[in-house]
ChimeraX commands (.cxc) that place a marker at each C-alpha (Angstrom):
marker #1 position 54.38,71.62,91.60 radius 0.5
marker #1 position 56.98,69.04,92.11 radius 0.5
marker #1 position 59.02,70.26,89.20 radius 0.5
marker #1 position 58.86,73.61,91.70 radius 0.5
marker #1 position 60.07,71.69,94.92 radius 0.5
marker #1 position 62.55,69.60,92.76 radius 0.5
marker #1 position 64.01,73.00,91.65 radius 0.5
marker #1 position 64.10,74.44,95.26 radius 0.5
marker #1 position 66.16,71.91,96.68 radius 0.5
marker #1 position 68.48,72.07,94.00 radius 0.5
marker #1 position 68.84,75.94,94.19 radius 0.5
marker #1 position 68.78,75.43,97.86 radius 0.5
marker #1 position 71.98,72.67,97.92 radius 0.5
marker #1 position 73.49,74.76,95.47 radius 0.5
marker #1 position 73.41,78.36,97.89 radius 0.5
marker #1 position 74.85,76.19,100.64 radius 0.5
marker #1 position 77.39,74.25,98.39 radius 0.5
marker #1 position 78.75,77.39,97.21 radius 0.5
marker #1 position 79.28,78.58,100.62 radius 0.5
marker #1 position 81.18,75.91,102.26 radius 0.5
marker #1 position 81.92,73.30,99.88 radius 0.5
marker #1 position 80.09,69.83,99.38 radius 0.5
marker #1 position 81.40,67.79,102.18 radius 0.5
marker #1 position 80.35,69.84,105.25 radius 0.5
marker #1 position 76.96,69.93,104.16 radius 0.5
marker #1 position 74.19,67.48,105.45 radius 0.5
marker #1 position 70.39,67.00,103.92 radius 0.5
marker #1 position 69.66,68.50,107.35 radius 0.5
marker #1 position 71.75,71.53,107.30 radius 0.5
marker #1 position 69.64,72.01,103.29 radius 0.5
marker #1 position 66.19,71.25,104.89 radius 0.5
marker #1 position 66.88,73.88,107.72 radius 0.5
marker #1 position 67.87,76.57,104.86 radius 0.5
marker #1 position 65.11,75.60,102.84 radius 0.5
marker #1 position 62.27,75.65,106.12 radius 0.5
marker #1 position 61.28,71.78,105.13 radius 0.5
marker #1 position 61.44,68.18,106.47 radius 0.5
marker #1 position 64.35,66.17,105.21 radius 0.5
marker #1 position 62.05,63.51,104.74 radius 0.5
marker #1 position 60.10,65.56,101.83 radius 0.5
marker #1 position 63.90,65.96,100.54 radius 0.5
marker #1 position 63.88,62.40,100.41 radius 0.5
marker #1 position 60.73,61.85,98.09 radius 0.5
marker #1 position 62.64,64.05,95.48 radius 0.5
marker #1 position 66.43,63.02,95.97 radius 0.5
marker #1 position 67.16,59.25,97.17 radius 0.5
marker #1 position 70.42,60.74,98.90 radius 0.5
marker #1 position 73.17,64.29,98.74 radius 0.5
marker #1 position 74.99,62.30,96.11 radius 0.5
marker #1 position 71.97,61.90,93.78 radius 0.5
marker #1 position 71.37,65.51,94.45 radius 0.5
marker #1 position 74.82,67.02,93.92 radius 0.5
marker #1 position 74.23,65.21,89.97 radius 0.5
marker #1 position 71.39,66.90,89.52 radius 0.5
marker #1 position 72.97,70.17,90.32 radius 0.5
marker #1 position 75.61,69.42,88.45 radius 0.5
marker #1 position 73.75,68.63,85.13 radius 0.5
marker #1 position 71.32,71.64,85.69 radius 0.5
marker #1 position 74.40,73.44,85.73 radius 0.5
marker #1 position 76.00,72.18,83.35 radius 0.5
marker #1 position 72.64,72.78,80.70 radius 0.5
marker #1 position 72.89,76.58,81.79 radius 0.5
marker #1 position 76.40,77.23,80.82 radius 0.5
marker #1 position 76.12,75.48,77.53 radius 0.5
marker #1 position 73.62,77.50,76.57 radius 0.5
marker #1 position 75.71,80.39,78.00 radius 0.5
marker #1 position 78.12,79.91,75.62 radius 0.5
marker #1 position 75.54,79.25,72.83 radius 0.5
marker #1 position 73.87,82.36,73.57 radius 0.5
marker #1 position 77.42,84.07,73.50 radius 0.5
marker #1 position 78.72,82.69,70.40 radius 0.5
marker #1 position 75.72,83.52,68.18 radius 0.5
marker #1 position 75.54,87.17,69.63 radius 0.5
marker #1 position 79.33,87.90,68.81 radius 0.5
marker #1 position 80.37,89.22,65.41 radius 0.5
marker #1 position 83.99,87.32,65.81 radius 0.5
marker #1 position 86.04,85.43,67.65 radius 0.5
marker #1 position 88.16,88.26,69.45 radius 0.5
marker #1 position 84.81,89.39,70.83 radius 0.5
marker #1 position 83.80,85.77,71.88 radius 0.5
marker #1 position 86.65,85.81,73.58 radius 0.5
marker #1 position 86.31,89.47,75.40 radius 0.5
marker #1 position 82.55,88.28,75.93 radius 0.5
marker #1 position 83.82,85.13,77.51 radius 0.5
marker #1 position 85.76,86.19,79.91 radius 0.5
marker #1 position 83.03,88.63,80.93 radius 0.5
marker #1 position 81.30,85.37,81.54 radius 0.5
marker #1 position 83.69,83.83,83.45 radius 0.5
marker #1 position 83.47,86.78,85.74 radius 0.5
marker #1 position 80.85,86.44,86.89 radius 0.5
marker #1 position 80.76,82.68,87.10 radius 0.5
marker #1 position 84.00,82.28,88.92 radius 0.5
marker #1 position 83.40,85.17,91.01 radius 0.5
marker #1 position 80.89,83.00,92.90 radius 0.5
marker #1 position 82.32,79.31,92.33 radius 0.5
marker #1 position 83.79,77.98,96.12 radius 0.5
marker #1 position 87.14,75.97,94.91 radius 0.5
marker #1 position 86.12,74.09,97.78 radius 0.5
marker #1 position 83.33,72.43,95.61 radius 0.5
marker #1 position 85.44,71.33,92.80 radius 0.5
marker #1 position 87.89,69.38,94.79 radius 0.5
marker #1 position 84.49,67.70,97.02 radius 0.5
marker #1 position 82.85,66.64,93.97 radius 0.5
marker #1 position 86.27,65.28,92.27 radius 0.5
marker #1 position 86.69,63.47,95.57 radius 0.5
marker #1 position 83.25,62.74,97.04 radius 0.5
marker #1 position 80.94,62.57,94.18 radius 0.5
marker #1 position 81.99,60.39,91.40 radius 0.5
marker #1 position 79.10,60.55,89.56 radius 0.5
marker #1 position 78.90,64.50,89.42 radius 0.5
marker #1 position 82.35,64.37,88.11 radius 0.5
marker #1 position 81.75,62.45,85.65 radius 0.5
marker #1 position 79.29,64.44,84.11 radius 0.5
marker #1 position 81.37,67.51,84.11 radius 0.5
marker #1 position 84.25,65.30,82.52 radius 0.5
marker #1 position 81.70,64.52,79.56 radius 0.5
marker #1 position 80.89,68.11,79.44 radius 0.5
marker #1 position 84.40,68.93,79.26 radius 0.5
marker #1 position 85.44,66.95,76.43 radius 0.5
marker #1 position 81.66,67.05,74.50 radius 0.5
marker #1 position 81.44,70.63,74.57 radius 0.5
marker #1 position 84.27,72.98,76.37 radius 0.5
marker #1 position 86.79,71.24,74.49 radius 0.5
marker #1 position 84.55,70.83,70.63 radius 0.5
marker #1 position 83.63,74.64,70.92 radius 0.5
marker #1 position 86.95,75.90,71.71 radius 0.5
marker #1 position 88.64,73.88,68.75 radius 0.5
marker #1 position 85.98,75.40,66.42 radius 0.5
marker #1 position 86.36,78.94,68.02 radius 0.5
marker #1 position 90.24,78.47,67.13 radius 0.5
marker #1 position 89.36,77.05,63.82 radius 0.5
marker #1 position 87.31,80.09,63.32 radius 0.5
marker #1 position 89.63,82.75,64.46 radius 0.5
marker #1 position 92.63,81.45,62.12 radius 0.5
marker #1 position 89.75,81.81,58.82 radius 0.5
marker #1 position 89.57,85.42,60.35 radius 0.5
marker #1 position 92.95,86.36,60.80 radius 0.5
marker #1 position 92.78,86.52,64.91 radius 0.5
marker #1 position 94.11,83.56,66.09 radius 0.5
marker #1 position 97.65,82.04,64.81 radius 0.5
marker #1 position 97.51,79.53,62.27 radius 0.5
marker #1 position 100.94,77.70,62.94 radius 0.5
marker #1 position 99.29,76.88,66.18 radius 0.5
marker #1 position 97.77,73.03,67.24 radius 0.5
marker #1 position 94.27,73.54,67.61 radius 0.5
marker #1 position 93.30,70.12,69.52 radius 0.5
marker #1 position 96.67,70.50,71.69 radius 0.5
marker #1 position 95.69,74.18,72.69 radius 0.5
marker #1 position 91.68,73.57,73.46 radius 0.5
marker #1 position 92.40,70.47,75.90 radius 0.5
marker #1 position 95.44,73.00,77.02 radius 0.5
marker #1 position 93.34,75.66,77.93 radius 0.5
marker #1 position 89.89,73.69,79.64 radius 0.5
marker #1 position 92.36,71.87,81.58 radius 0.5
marker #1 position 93.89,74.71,82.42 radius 0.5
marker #1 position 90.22,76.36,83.91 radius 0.5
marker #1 position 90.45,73.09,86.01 radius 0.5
marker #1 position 93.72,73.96,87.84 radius 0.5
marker #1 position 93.15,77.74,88.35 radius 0.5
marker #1 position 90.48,76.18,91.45 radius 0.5
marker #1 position 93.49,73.49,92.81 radius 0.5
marker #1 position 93.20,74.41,96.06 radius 0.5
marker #1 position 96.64,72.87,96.46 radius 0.5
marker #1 position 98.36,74.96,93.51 radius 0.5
marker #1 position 96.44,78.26,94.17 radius 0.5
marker #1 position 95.45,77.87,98.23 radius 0.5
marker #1 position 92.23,80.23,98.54 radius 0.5
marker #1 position 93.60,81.93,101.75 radius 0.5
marker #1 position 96.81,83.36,99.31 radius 0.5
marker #1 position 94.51,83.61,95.52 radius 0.5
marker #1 position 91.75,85.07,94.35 radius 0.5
marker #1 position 89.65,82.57,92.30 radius 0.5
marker #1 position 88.43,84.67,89.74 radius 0.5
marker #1 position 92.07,86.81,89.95 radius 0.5
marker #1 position 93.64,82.94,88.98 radius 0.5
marker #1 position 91.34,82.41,86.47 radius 0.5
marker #1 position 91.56,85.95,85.23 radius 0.5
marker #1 position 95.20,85.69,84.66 radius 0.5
marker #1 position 95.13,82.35,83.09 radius 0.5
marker #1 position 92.26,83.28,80.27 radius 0.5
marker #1 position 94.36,86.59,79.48 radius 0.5
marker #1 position 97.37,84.79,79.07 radius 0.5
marker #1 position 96.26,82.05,77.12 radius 0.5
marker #1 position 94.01,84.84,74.48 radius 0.5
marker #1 position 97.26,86.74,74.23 radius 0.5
marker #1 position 99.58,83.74,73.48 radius 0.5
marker #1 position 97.29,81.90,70.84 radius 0.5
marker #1 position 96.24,86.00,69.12 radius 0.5
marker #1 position 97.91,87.17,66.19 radius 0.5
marker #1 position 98.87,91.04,65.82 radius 0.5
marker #1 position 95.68,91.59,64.36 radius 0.5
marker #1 position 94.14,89.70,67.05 radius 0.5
marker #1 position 96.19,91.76,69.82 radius 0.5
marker #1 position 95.09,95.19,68.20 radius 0.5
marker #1 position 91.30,94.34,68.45 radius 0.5
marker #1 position 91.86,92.54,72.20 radius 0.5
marker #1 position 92.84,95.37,73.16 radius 0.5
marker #1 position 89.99,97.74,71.63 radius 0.5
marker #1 position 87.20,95.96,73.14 radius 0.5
marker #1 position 89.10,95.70,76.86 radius 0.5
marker #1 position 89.29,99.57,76.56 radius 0.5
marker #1 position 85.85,99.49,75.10 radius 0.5
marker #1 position 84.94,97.36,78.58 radius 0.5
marker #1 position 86.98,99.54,80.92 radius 0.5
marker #1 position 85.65,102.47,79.78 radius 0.5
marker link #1:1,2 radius 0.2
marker link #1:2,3 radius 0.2
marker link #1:3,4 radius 0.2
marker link #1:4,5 radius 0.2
marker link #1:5,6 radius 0.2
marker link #1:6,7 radius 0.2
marker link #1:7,8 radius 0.2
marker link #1:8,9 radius 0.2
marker link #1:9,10 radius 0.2
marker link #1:10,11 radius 0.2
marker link #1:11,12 radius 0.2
marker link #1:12,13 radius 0.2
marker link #1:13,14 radius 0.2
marker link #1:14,15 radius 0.2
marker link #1:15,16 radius 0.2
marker link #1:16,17 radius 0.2
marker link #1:17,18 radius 0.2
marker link #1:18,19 radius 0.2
marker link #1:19,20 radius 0.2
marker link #1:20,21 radius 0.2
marker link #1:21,22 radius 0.2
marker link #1:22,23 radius 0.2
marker link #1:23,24 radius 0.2
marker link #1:24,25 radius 0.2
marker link #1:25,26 radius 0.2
marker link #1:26,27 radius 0.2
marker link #1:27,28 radius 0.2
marker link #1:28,29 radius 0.2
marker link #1:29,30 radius 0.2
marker link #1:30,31 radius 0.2
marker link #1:31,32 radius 0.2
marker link #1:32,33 radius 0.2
marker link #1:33,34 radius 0.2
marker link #1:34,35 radius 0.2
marker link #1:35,36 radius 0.2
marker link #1:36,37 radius 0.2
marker link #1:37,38 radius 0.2
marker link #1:38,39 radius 0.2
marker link #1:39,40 radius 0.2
marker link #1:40,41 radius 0.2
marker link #1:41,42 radius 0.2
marker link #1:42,43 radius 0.2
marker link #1:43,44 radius 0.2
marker link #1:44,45 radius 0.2
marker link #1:45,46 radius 0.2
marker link #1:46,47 radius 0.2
marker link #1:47,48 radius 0.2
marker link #1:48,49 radius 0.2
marker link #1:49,50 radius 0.2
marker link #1:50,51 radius 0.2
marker link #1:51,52 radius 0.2
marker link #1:52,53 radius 0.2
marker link #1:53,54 radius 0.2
marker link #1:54,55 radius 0.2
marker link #1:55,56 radius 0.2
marker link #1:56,57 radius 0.2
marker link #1:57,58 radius 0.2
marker link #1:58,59 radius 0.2
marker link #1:59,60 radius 0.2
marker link #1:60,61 radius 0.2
marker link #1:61,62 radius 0.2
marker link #1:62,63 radius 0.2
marker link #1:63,64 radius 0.2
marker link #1:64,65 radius 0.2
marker link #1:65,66 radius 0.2
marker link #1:66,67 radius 0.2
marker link #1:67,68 radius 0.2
marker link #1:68,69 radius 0.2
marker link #1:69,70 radius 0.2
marker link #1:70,71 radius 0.2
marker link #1:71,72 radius 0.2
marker link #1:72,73 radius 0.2
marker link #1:73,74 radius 0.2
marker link #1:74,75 radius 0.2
marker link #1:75,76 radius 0.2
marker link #1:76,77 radius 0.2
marker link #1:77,78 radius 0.2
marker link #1:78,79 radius 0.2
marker link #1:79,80 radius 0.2
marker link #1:80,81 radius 0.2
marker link #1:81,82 radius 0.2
marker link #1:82,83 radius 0.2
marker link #1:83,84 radius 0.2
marker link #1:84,85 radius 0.2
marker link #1:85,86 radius 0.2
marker link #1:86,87 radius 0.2
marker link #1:87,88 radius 0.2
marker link #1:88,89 radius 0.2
marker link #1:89,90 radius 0.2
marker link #1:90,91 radius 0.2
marker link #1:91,92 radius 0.2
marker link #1:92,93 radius 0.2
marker link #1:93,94 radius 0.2
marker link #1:94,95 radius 0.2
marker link #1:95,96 radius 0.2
marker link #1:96,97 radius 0.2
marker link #1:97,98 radius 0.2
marker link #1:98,99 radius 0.2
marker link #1:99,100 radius 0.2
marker link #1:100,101 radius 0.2
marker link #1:101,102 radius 0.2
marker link #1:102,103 radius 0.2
marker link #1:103,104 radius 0.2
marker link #1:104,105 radius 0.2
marker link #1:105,106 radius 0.2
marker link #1:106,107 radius 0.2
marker link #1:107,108 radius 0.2
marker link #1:108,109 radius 0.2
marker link #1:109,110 radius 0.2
marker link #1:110,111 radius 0.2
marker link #1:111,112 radius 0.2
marker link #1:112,113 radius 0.2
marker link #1:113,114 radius 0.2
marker link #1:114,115 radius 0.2
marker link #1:115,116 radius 0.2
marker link #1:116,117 radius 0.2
marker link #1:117,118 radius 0.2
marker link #1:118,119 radius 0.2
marker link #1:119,120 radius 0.2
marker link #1:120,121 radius 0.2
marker link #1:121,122 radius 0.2
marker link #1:122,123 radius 0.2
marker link #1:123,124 radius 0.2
marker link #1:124,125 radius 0.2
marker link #1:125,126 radius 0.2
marker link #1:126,127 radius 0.2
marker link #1:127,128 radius 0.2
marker link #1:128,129 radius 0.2
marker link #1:129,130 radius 0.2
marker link #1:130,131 radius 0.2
marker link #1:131,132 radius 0.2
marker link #1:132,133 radius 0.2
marker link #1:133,134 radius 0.2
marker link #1:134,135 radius 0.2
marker link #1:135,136 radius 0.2
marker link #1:136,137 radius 0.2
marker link #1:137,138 radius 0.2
marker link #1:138,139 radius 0.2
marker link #1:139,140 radius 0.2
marker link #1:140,141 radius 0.2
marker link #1:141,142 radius 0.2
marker link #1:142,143 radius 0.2
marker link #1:143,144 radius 0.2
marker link #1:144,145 radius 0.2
marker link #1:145,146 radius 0.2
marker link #1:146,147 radius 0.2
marker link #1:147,148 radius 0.2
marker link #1:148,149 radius 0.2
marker link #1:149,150 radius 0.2
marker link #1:150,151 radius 0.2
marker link #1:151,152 radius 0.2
marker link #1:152,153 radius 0.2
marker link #1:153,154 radius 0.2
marker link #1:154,155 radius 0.2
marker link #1:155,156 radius 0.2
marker link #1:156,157 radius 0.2
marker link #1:157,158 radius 0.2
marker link #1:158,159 radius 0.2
marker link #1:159,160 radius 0.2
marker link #1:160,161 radius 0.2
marker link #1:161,162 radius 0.2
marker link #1:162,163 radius 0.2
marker link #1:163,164 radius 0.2
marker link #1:164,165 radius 0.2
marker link #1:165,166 radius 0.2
marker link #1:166,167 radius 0.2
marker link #1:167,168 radius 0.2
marker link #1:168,169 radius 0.2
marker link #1:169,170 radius 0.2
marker link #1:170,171 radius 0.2
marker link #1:171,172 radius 0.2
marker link #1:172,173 radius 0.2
marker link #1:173,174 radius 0.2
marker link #1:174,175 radius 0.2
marker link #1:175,176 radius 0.2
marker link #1:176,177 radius 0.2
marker link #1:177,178 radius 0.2
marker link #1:178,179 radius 0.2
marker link #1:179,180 radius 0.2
marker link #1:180,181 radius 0.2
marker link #1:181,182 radius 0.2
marker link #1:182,183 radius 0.2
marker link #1:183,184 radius 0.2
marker link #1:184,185 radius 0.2
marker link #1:185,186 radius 0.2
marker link #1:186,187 radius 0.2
marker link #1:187,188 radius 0.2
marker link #1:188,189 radius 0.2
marker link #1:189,190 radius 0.2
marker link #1:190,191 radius 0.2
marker link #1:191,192 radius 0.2
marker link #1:192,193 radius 0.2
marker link #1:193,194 radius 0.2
marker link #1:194,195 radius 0.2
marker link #1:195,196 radius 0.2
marker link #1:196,197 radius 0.2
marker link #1:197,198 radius 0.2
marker link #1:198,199 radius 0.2
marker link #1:199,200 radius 0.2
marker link #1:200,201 radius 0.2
marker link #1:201,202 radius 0.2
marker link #1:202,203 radius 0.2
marker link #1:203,204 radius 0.2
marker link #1:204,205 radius 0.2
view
């Protein structure tokens, strides 16, 4: 039972969070959505800060077994990639930049775990991914593995700058979009190209 309240309030924070960033929300604005006391908040979460973490690692847990789940269900790397950005899709189509640059600047903490995440697992399963694709033929093998995973993670971080892609102009997931096929097309050898481009007709059909 209080693993089920615990996992309310998160889902609850998160709904809101998503909707107008971190900052402008309050414990009461979550214990009005969820219909409970913000002191019965308070016997699960000492403050919003020690909730946003939790969020974040719960997150953070899902997507790497996202990508787990994605990797072991592809049969190579070009459709890990095409299975990827199907991913992303759907992940970016819902993420508020809003939230990235509150918990950057608000919630230390938070952003620290999704650092760690960054560098423990985006950045580890891309190099092997890239490691993999050259064995296969896919990717290019003149190119710097290390150099182009950190590249491209970092590059998912500044798709949701708020300053460098304002969200009244850009389309998060259009930003995104552009940045993943870019970056599959520029690391892909011919080979790679030719089957890129069978599985996004495969998708679009």
């Amino acid at each position: 039972m209080l693993v089920d309240q615990t996992e309310r309030i998160i889902k609850g924070g998160e709904e809101l969070f998503l909707q107008a960033g971190i900052k402008s929300i309050t414990m009461d604005d979550i214990a009005k959505h969820l219909g409970m006391s913000k002191k019965t908040i308070y016997q699960f979460f000492n403050d919003k800060n020690e909730l946003v973490s939790a969020l974040v690692k719960k997150k953070l847990v899902e997507d790497e077994c996202q990508i787990k789940t994605i990797i072991e269900s592809s049969t190579n790397v070009i459709e890990e990639m095409i299975n990827m950005m199907k991913c992303s899709e759907e992940i970016f189509s819902r993420i508020n930049p809003i939230v990235i640059h509150d918990m950057q600047k608000y919630h230390p903490d938070a952003w620290s775990e999704f650092q760690k995440f960054k560098s423990d697992v985006l950045i580890k399963t891309l190099e092997e991914l890239l490691d993999k694709g050259i064995e296969q033929g896919f990717i290019r093998p003149e190119i710097d593995v290390k150099i182009l995973a950190k590249m491209r993670v970092h590059q998912v971080e500044m798709g949701f700058s708020t300053i460098i892609f304002p969200i009244s102009a850009f389309s998060t997931w259009k930003v995104q979009y552009q940045l993943l096929k870019h970056f599959n097309y520029g690391v892909c050898t011919l080979k790679g190209h030719e089957l890129l481009d069978q599985y996004k007709n495969e998708v679009n059909d």
